[in-house]
DSSP file (Angstrom, degrees, kcal/mol; ACC not computed):
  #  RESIDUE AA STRUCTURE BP1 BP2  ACC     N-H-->O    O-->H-N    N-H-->O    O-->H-N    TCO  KAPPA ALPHA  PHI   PSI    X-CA   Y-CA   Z-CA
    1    1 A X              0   0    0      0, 0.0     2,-0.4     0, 0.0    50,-0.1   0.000 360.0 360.0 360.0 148.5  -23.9  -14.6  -25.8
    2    2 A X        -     0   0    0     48,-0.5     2,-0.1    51,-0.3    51,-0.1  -0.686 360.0-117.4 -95.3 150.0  -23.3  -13.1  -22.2
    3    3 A X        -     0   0    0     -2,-0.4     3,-0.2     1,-0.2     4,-0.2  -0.359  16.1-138.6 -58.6 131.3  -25.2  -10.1  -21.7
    4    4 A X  S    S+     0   0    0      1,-0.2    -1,-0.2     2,-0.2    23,-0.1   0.153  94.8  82.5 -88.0  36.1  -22.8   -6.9  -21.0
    5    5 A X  S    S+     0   0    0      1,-0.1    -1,-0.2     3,-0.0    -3,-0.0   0.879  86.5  58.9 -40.0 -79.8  -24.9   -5.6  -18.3
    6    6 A X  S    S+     0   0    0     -3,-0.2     2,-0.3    50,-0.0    -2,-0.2   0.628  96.6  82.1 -28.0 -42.2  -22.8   -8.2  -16.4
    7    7 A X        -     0   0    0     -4,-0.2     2,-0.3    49,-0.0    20,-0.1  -0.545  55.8-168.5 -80.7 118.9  -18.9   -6.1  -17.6
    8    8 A X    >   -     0   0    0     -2,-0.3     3,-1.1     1,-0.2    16,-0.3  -0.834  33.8 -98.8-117.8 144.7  -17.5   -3.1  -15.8
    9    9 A X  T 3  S+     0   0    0     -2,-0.3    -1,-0.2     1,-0.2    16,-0.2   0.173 113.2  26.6 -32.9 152.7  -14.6   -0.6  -16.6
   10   10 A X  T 3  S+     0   0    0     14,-0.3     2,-0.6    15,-0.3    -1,-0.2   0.547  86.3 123.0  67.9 -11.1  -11.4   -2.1  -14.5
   11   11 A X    <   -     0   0    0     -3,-1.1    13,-1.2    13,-0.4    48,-0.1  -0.843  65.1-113.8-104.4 135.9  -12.4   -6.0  -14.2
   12   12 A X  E     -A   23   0A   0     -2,-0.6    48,-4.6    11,-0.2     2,-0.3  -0.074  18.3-138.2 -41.2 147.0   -9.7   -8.2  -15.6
   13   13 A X  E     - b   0  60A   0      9,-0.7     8,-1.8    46,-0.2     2,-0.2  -0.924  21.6-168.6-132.8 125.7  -10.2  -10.2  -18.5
   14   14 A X  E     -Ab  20  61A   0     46,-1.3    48,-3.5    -2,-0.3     2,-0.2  -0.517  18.7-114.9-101.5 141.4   -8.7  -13.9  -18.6
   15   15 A X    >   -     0   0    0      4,-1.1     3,-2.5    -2,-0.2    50,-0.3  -0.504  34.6-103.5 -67.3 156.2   -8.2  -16.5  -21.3
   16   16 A X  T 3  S+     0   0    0     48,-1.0    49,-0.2     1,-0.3    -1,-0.1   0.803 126.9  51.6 -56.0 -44.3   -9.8  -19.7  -21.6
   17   17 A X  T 3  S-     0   0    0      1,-0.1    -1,-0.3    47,-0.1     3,-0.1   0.014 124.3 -97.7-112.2  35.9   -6.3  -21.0  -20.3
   18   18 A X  S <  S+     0   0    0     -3,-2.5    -2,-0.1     1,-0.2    -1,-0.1   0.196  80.7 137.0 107.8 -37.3   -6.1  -18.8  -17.2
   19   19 A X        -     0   0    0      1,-0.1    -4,-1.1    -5,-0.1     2,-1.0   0.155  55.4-133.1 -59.5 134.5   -4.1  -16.4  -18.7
   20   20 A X  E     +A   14   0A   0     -6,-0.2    -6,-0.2     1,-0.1    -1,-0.1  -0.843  28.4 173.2-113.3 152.5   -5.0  -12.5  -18.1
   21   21 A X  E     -     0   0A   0     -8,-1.8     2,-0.4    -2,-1.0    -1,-0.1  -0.164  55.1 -30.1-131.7  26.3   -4.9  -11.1  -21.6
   22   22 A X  E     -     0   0A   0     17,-0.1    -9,-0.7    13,-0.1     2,-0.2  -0.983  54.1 -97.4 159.6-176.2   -6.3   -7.3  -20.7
   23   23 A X  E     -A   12   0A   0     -2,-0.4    13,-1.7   -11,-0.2     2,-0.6  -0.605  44.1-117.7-136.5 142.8   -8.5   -4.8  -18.5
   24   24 A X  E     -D   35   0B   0    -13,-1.2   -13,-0.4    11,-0.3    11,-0.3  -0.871  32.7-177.4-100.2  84.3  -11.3   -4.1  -19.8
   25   25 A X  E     -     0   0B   0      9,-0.6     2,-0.3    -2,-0.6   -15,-0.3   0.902  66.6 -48.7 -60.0 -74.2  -11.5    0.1  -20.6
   26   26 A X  E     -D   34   0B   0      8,-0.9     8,-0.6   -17,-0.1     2,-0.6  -0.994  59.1 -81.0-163.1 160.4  -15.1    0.0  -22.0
   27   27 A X  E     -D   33   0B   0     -2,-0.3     2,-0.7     6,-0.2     6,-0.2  -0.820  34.9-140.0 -94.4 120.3  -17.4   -1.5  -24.0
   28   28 A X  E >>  -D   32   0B   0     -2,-0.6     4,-0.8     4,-0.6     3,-0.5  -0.680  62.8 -56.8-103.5  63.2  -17.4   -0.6  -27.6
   29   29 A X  T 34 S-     0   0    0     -2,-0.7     2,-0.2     1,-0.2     3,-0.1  -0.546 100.4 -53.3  83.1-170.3  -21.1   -0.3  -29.0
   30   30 A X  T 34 S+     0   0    0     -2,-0.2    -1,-0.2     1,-0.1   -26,-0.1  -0.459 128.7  43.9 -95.8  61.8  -22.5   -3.7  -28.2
   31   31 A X  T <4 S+     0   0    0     -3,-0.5    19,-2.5     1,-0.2    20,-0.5   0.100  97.8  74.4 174.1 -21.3  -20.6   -6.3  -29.5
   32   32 A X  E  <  -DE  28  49B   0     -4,-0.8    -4,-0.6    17,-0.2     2,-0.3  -0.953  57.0-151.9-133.2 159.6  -17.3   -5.4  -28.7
   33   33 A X  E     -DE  27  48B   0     15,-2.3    15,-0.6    -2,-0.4     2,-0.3  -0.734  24.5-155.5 -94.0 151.3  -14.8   -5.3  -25.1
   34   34 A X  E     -DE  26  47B   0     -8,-0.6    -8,-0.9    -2,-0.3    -9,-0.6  -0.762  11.4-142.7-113.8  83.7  -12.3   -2.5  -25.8
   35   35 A X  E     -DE  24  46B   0     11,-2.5    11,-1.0    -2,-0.3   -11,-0.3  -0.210  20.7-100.4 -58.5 139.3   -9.3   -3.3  -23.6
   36   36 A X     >  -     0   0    0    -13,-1.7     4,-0.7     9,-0.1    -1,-0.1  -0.150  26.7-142.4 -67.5 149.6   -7.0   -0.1  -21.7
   37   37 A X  T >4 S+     0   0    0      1,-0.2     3,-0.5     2,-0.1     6,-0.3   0.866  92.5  69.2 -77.4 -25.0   -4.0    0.4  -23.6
   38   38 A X  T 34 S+     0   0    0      1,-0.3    -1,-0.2     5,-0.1    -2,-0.1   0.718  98.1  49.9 -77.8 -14.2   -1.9    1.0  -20.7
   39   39 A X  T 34 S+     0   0    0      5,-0.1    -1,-0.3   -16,-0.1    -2,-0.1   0.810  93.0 100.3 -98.1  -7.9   -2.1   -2.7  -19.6
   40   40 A X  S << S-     0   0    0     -4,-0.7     5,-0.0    -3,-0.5   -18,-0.0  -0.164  71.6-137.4 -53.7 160.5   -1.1   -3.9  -23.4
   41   41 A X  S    S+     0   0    0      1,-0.0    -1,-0.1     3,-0.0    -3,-0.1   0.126 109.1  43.6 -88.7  -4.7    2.5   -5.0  -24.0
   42   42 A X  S    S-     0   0    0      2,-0.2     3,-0.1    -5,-0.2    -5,-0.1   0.344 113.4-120.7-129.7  -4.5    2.7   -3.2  -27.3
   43   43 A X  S    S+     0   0    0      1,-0.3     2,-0.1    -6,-0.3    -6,-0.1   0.600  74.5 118.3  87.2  -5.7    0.7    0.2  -25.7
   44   44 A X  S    S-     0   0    0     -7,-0.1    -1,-0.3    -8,-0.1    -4,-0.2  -0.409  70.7-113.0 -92.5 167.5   -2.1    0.0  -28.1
   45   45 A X        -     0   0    0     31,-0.1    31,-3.4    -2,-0.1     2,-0.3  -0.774  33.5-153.3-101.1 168.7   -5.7   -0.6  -27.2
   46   46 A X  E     -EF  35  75B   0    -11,-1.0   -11,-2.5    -2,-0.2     2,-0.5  -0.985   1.7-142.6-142.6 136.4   -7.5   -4.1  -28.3
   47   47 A X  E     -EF  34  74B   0     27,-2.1    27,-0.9    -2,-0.3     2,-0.4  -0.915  11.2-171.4-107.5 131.3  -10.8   -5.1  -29.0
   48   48 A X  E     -E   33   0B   0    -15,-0.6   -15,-2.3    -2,-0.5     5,-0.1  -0.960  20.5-125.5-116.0 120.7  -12.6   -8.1  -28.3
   49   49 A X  E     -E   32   0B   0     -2,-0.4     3,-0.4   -17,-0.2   -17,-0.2  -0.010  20.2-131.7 -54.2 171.3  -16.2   -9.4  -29.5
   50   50 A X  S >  S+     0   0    0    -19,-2.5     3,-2.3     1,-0.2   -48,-0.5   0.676  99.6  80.8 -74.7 -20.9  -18.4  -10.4  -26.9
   51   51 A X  T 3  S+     0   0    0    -20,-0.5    -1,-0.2     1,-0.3    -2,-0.1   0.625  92.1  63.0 -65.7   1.6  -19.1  -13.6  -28.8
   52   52 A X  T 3  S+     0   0    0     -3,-0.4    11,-1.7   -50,-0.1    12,-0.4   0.549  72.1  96.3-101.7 -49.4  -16.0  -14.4  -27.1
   53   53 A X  E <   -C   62   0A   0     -3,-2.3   -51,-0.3     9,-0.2     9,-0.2  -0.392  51.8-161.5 -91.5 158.3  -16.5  -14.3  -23.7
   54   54 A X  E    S-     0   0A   0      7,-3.3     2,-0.3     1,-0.2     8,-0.1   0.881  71.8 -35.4 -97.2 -98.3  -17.4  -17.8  -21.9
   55   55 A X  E     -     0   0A   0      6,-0.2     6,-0.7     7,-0.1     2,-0.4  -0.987  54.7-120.8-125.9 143.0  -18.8  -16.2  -18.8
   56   56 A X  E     +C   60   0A   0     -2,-0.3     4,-0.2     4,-0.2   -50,-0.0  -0.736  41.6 141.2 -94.1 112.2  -18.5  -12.9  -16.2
   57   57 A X  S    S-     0   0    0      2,-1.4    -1,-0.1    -2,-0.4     3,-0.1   0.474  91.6 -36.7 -95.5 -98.8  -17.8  -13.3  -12.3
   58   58 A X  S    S+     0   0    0      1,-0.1     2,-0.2   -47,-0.0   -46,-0.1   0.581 141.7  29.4-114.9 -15.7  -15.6  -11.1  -10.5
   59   59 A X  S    S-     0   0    0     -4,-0.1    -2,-1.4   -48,-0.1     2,-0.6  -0.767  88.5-101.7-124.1 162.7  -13.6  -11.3  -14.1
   60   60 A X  E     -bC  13  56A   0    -48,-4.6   -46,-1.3    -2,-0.2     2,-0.7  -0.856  39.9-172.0 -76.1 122.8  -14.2  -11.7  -17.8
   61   61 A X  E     -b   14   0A   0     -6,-0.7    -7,-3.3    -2,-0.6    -6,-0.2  -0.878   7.9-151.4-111.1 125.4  -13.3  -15.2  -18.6
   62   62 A X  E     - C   0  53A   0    -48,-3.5    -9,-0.2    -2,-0.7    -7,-0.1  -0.357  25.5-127.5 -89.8-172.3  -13.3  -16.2  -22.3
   63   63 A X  S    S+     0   0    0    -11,-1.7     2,-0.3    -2,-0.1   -10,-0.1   0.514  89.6  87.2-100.0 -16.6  -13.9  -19.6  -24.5
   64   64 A X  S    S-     0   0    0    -12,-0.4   -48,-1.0     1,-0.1    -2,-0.1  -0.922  81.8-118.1-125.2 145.6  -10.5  -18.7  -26.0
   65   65 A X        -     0   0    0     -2,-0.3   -49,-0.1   -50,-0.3    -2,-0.1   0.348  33.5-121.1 -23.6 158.2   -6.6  -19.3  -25.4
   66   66 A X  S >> S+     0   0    0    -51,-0.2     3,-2.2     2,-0.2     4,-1.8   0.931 119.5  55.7 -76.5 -53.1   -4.6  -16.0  -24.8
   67   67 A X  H 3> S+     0   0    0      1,-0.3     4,-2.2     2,-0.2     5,-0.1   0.960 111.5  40.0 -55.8 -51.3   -2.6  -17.1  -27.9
   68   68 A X  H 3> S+     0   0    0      1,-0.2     4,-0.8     2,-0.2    -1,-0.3   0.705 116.3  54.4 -58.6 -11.7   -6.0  -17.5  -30.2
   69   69 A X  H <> S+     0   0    0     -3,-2.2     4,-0.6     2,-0.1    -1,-0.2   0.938 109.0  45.0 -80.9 -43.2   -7.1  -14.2  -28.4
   70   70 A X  H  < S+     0   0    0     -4,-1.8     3,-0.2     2,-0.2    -2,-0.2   0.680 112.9  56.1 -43.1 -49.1   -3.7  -12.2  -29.5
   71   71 A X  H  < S+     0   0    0     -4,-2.2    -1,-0.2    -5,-0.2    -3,-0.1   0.950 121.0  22.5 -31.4 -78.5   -4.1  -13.6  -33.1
   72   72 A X  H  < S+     0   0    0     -4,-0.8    -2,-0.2    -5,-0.1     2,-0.2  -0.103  84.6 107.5-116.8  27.0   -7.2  -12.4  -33.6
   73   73 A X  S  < S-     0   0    0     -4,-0.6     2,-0.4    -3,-0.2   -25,-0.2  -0.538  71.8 -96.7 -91.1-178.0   -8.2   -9.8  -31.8
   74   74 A X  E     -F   47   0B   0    -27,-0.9   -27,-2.1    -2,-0.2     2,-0.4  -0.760  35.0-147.4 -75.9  98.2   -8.7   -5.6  -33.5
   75   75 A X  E     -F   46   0B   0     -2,-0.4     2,-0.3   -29,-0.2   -29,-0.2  -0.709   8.7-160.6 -75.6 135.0   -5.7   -3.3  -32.9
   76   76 A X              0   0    0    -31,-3.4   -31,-0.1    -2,-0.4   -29,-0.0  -0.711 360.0 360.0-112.3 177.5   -6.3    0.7  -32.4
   77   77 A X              0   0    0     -2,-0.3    -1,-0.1   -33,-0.2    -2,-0.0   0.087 360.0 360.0-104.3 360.0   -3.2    3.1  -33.0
């Protein structure tokens, strides 16, 4: 798993297939990405595990498609 030392407020977070699927708000305990609602398409905020992410550069990049991230990621109201 990548450490979230490495993840800051504000860095984009991409799908396996390029795709940008968020901004990253804050991290949620340790284990989960909490994404800003404001960059969603449905206005909610979204959560994502960490076990998820592939590896952190200037962005998050994950191990999975945007569709398989969308599926299955944790909606808040």
């Amino acid at each position: 798993m990548v450490s979230a030392d490495n993840i800051r407020e504000h860095m984009e977070v991409k799908a396996a297939d390029g795709s940008h699927v968020g901004t990253v708000d804050h991290l949620e305990g340790q284990s989960r990405i909490k994404l800003t609602k404001n960059d969603a398409d449905d206005g909610k905020h979204h959560l994502i595990p960490l076990d998820w992410v592939d590896h952190v550069d200037s962005h998050v990049h994950l191990s999975k498609s945007a569709s398989d991230v969308r599926q299955n990621w944790d909606t808040l109201n």
